[in-house]
C-alpha positions as CSV (number, residue, x, y, z in Angstrom):
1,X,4.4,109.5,82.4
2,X,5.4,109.7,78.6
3,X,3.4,107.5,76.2
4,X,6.2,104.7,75.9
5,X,6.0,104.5,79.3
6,X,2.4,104.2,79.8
7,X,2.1,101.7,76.8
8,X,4.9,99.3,78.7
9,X,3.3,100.1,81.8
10,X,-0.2,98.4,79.9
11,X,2.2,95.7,78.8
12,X,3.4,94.8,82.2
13,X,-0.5,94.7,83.5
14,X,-1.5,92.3,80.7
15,X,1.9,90.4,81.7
16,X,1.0,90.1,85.1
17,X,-2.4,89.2,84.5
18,X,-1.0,86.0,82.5
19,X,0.9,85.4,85.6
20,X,-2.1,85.9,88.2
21,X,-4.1,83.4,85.8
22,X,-1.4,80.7,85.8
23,X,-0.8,80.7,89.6
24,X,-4.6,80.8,90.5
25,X,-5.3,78.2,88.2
26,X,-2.0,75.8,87.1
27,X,-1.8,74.2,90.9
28,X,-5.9,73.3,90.7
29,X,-5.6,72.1,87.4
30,X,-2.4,69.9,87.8
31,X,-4.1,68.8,90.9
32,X,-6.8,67.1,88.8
33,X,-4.8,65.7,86.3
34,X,-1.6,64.7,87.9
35,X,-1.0,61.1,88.9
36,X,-0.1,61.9,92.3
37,X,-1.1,64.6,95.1
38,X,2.6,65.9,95.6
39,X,3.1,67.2,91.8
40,X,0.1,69.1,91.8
41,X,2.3,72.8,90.9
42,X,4.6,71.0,88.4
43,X,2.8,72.8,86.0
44,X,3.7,76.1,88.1
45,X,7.1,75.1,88.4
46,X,7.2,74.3,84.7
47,X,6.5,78.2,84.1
48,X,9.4,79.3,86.2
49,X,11.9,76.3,85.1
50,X,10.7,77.4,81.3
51,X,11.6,81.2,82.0
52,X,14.9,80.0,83.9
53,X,16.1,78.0,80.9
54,X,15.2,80.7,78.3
55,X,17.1,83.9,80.2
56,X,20.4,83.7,78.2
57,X,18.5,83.1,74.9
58,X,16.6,85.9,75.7
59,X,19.4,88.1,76.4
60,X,21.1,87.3,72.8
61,X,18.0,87.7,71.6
62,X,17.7,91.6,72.5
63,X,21.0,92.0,72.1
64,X,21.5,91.1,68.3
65,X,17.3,92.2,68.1
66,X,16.7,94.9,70.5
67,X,13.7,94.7,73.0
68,X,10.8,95.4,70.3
69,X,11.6,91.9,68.4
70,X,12.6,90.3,71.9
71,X,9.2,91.4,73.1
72,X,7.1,90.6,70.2
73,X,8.6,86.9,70.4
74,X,7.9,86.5,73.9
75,X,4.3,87.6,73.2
76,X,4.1,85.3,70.0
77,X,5.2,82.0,72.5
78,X,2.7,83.4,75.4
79,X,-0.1,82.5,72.6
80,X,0.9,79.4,71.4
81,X,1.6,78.3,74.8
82,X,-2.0,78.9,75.9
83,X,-3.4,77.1,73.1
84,X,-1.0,74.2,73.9
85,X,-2.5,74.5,78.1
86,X,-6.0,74.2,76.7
87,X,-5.6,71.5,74.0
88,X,-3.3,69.6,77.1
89,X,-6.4,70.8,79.6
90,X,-8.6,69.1,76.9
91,X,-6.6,66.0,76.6
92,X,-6.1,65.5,80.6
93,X,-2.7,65.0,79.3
94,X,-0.9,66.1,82.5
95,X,2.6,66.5,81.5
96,X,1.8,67.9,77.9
97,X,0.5,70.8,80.2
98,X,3.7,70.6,82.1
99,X,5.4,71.4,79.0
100,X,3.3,73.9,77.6
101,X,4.2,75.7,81.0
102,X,7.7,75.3,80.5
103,X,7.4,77.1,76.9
104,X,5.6,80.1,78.4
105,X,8.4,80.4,80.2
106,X,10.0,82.2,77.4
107,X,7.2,84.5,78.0
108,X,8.2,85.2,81.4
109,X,11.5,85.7,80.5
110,X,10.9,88.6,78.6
111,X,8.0,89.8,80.9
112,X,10.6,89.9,83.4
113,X,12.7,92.9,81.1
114,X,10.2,94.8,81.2
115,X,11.3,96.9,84.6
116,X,14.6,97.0,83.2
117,X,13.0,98.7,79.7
118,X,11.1,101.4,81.6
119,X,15.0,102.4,82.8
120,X,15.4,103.3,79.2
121,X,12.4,105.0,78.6
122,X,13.1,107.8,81.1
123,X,15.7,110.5,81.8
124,X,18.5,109.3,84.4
125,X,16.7,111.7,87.3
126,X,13.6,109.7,86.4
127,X,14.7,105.8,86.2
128,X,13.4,104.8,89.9
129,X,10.5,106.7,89.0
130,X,9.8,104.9,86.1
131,X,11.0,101.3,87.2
132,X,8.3,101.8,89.7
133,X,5.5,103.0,87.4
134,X,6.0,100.5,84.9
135,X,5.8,98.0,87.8
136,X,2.6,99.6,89.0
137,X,0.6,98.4,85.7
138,X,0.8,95.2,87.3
139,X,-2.5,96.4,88.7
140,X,-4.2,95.5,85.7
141,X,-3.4,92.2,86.4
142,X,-4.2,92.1,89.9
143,X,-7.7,93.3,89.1
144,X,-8.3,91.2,85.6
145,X,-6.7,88.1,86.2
146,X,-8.7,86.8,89.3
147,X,-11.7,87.6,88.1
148,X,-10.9,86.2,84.6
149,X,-10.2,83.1,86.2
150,X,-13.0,83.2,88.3
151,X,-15.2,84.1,85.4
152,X,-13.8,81.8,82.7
153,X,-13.8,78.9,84.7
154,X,-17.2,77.5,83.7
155,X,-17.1,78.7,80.1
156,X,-16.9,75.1,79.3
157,X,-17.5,71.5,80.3
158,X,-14.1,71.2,81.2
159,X,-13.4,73.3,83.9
160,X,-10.4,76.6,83.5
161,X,-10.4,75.4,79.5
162,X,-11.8,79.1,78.9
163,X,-9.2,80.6,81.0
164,X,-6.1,79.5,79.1
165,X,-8.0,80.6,75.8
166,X,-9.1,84.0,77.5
167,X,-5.0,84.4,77.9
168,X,-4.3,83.5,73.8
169,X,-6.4,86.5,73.6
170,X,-4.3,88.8,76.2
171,X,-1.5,88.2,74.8
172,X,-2.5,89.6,71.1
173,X,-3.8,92.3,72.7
174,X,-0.3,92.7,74.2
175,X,1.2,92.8,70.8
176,X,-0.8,95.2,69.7
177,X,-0.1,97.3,72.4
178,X,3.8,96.9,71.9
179,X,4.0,97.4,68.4
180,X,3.4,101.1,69.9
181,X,6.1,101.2,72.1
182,X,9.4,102.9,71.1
183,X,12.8,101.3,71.9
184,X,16.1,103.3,71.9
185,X,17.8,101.5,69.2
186,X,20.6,98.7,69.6
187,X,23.7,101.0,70.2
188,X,25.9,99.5,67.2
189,X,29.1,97.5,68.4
190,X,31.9,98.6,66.7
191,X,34.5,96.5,65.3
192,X,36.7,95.3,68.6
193,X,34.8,97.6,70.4
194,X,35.1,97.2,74.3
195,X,32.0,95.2,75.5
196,X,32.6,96.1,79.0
197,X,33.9,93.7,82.2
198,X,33.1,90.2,81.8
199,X,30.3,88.5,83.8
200,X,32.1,87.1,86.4
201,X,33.3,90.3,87.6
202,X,30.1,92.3,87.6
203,X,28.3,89.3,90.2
204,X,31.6,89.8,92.3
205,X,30.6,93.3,93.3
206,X,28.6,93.6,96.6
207,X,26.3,95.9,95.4
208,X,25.0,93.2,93.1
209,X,25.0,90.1,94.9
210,X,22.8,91.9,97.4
211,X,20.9,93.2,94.5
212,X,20.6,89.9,93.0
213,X,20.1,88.2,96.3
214,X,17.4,90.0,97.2
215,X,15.6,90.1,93.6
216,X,15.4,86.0,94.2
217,X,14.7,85.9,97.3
218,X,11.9,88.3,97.4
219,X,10.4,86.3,94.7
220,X,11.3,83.2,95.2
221,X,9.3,83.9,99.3
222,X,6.1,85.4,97.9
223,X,6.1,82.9,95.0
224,X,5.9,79.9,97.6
225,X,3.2,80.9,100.1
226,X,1.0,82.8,97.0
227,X,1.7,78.9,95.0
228,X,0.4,77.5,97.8
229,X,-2.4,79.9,98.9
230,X,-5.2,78.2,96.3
231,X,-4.3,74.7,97.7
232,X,-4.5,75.3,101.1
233,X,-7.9,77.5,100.6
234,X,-9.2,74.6,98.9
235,X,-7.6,72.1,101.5
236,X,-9.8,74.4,104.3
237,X,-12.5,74.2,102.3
238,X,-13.2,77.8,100.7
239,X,-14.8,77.8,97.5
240,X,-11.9,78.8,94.9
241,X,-14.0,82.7,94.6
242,X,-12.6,83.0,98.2
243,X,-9.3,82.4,96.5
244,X,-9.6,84.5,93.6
245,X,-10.1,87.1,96.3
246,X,-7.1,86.9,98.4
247,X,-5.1,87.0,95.0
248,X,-6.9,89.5,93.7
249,X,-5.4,91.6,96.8
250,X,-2.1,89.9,97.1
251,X,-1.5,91.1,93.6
252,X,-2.8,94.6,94.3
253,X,-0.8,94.6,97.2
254,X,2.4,94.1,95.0
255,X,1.5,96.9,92.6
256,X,-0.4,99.5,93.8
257,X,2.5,100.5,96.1
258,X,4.6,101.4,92.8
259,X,2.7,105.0,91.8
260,X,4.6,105.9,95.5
261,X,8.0,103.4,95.7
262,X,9.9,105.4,93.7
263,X,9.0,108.7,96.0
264,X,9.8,106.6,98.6
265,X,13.6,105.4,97.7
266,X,14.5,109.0,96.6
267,X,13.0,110.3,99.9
268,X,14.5,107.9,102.3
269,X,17.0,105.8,100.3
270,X,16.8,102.3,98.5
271,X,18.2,100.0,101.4
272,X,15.8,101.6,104.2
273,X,12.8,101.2,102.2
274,X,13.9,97.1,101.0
275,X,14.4,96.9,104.7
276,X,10.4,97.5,105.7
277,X,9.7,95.2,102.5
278,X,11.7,92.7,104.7
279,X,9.5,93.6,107.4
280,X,6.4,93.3,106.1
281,X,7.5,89.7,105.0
282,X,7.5,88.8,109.1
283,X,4.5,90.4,109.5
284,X,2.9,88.8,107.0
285,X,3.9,85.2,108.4
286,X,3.3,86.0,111.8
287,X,-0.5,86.8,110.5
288,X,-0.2,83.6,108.4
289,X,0.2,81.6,111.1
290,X,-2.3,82.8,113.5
291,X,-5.3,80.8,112.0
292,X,-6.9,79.8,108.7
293,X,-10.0,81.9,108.6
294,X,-10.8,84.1,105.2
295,X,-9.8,87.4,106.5
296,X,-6.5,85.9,107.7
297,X,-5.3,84.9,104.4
298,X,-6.1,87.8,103.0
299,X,-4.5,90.0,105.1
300,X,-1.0,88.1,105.4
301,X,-1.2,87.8,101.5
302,X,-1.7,91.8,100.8
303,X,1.3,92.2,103.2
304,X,3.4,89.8,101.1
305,X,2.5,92.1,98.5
306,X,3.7,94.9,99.7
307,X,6.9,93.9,101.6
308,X,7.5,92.4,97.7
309,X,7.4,95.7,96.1
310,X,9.1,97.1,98.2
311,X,12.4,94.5,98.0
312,X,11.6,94.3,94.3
313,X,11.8,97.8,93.1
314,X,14.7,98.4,95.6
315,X,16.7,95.1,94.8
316,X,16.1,96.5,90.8
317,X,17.8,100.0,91.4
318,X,20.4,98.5,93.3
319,X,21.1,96.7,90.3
320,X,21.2,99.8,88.0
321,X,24.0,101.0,90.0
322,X,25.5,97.6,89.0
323,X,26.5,97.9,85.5
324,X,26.9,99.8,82.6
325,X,24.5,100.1,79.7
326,X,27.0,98.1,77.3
327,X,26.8,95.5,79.8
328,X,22.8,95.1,80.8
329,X,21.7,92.2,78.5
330,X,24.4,89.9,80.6
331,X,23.9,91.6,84.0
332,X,20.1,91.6,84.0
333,X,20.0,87.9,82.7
334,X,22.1,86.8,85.1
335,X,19.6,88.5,87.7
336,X,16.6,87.2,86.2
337,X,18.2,83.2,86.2
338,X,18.6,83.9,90.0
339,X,15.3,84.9,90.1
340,X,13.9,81.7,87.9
341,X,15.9,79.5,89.4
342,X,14.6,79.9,93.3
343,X,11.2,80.8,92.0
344,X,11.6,76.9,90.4
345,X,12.9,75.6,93.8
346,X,9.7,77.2,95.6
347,X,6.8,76.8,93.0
348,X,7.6,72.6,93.7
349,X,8.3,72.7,97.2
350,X,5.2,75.0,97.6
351,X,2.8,72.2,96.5
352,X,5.0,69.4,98.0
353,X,5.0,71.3,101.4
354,X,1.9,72.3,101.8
355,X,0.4,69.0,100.9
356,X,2.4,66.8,103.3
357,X,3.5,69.5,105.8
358,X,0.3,72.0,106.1
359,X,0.3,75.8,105.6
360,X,1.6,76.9,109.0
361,X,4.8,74.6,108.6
362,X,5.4,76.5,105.6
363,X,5.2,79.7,106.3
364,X,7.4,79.0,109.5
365,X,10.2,77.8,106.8
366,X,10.2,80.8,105.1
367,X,11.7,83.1,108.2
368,X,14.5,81.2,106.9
369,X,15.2,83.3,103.4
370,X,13.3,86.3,104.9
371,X,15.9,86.5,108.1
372,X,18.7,86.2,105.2
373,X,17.5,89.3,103.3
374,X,17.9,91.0,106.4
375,X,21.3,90.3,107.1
376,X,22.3,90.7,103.4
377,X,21.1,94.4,103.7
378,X,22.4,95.3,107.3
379,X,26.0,93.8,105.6
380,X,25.9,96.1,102.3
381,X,25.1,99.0,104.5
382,X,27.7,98.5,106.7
383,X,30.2,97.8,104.0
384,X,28.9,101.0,102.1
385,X,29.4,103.4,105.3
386,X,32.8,101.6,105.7
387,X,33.8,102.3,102.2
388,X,32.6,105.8,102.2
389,X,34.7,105.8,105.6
390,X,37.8,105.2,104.0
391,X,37.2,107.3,101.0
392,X,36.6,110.5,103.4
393,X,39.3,109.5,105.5
């Protein structure tokens, strides 16, 4: 792994342990603070609506800027935001939290570009390769963020207050981290250059909806049961250490599988190995559903984990194939608003459902988007043996 790589791969660890923080705390804190059971994960939902909302201004952004400024903004707003959770925390002003979540979201946004970076970092033979590594620092944040939670949670009267300041200082260290990190340069548009095909015909091309499809759905699946997982552990009375547990291998389950995803889609090819992601989702829910005890959530949770990286990294180099480079700040953000905009969908119906439905109920409702991954990929294979048909014939 070259050092650009290796420093966007720490990037993406200390990204992902700002998300693990958020989900394992955001629900349980708006929980205490919101007016009314039901709108316990607005403040989760406010993270994912924030990043939803900021995906085309991010994508000017690193066009005009180029990812080092993009990045470096991003970072700036992921410390201001956590200031903002903890003075809101401090308050018990519910929905100034609420917003402070929706202005991380920028954050997310550009935490999201970071797969698509590594792409650029790497030789062409290389790209899976280094999608998946990059992906794979997200194990820093499987094993920091738990236990940062966990440990931070008492630092102060006010309970979690320490962990949204613990994530001000994350996210300097991030900066300092990508200050290292080396960009190709913005390619310079010439003067009525051609800026490739227009949006609307990229999305139009098979290989992308499914590509797009399964980015969102992937997410917007694990996003809803792992949302959900610290209220309903709390609900069934484990002690929120239990909880930071099963996280702390959910997340590991979705990133220790990228030193070897790459290998894998080479080997075997990108829709088989998005196919046992899909899977691994039933599995998962099929454990889910068989009871409530410790070892139960834990289990169904690392699946999820897996099956995501699995769909994740595949539904990413599907989208490589999707576009070309002059067209990847339009292309990518009109992946990542997929993504954002069912993670929204599920991070409120995650709290809503499990808090007036009950765990098993919702895990039997997300066959739903799992059986529709399925058929997505069965379709682009066929369609891609039948165009490869008619091109031989």
């Amino acid at each position: 792994m070259n050092r650009n790589l290796l420093l966007l791969a720490l990037c993406q660890g200390l990204f992902l342990t700002n998300n693990v923080v958020f989900i394992a705390i955001n629900g349980l804190v708006g929980l205490s603070l919101a007016p009314l059971g039901w709108m316990a994960t607005l403040p989760v939902m406010g993270y994912v609506v924030g990043g939803a909302l900021s995906t085309g201004l991010v994508a000017r952004v690193q066009s005009r800027f180029g990812r080092q400024v993009s990045f470096q903004t991003g970072l700036l707003v992921a410390l201001l935001s956590a200031l903002l959770c903890a003075f809101a925390l401090w308050r018990r002003d519910f929905w100034l939290l609420c917003a402070a979540t929706v202005m991380a979201g920028y954050y997310s946004a550009n935490g999201q570009l970071y797969r698509f970076a590594a792409a650029e970092l790497s030789v062409p033979a290389f790209r899976e390769k280094a999608v998946s590594l990059v992906l794979a620092g997200g194990l820093l944040g499987a094993i920091i963020g738990p236990n940062l939670a966990s440990r931070t949670r008492e630092l102060s009267a006010t309970p979690f207050l320490g962990a949204y300041l613990s994530l001000a200082l994350v996210a300097l260290l991030a900066m300092a981290l990508m200050a290292f990190v080396r960009f190709p340069p913005v390619p310079p548009r010439a003067a009525g250059g051609h800026a490739g095909r227009p949006l609307a015909q990229i999305v139009r091309q098979p290989l992308f909806i499914v590509a797009a499809a399964s980015a969102a759905l992937s997410y917007g699946v694990m996003n809803l049961l792992m949302a959900a997982t610290p209220l309903a552990m709390q609900v069934c009375g484990f002690p929120f250490s239990d909880a930071a547990l099963v996280l702390e291998w959910h997340v590991i389950g979705m990133f220790a599988p990228g030193f070897f995803t790459g290998h894998l889609i080479r080997r075997f090819g990108t829709l088989p190995i998005m196919g046992v992601g899909v899977v691994l989702y039933a599995v998962c829910i099929a454990v889910a559903v068989s009871g409530v005890d410790l070892h139960q959530f834990l289990v169904a949770l690392f699946l999820l984990g897996v099956g995501w990286n699995f769909l994740f990294t595949g539904s990413t180099t599907l989208s490589l194939r999707a576009y070309r480079p002059e067209e990847k700040d339009r292309a990518q953000a009109a992946i990542n608003f997929c993504v954002f905009a069912t993670m929204a969908l599920t991070s409120f119906a995650s709290g809503a459902l499990v808090t007036t439905r009950g765990w098993t109920l919702l895990n039997l409702g997300s066959l739903l988007p799992v059986a529709l991954m399925g058929m997505a990929l069965a379709w682009l294979a066929l369609y891609q043996r039948a165009d490869q048909n008619g091109r031989d014939s």
